[in-house]
N, C-alpha and C positions, 0 to 999 in steps of 0.2 A: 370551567373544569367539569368533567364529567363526573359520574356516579362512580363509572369503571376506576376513572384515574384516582378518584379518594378513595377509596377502597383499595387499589392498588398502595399506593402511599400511604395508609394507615398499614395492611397487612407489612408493608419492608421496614418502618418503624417498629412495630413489633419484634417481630423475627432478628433484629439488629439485635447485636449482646449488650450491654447493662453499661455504659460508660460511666470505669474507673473513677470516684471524686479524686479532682489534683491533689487534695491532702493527705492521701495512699496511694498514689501513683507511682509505678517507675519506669523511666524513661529509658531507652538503649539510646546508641550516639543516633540513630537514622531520625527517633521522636523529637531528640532534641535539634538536626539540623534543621528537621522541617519547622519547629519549633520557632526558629534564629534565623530561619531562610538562608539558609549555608547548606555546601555540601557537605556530606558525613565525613569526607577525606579531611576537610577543616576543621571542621570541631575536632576529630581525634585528633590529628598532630598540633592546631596554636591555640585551640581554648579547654579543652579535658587536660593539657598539660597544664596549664596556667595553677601557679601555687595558692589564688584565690579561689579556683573553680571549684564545686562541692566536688569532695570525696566520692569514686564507686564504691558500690556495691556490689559484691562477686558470693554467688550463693556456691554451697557447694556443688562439686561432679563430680563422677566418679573416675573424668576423663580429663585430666588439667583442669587448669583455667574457666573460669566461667566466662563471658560477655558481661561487662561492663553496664550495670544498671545505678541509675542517677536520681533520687528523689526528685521530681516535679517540682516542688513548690521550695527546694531548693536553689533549682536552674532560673526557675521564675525569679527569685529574688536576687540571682547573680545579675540575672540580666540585668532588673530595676537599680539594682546599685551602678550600675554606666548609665546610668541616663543623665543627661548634659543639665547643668544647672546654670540657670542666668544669673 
């Protein structure tokens, strides 16, 4: 690798914004499809409905409804709890 390309790839490291810790995180349904490897059409209608899925979060607007935000390490633990047991 050359001089240029480290430096290139150090400078877009930098300049990249601060990635969120999971344990303050919130996720919209797109974070969590990509998350679950699902399309976001499926998570909203058979798993954000499911009576075990974590609870949204809806901050205020001044315009209805907000979008739907999900704790992280919520989803994270939804998921672990489906995981098959021998």
């Amino acid at each position: 690798m050359s001089t240029d390309e480290i430096l290139s790839k150090i400078l877009e490291k930098l300049s990249a914004p601060p990635a969120i810790p999971l344990s303050i995180d919130l996720w919209d349904i797109a974070s969590i499809a990509a998350y679950l490897k699902r399309d976001p059409q499926v998570v909203r209608e058979r798993m954000a409905c499911l009576p075990s899925f974590p609870k949204a979060i809806r901050l205020p607007t001044k315009t209805g409804r907000a979008q739907p935000l999900y704790k992280a390490m919520e989803v994270i633990a939804w998921t672990n709890s489906h995981q098959e047991r021998n």
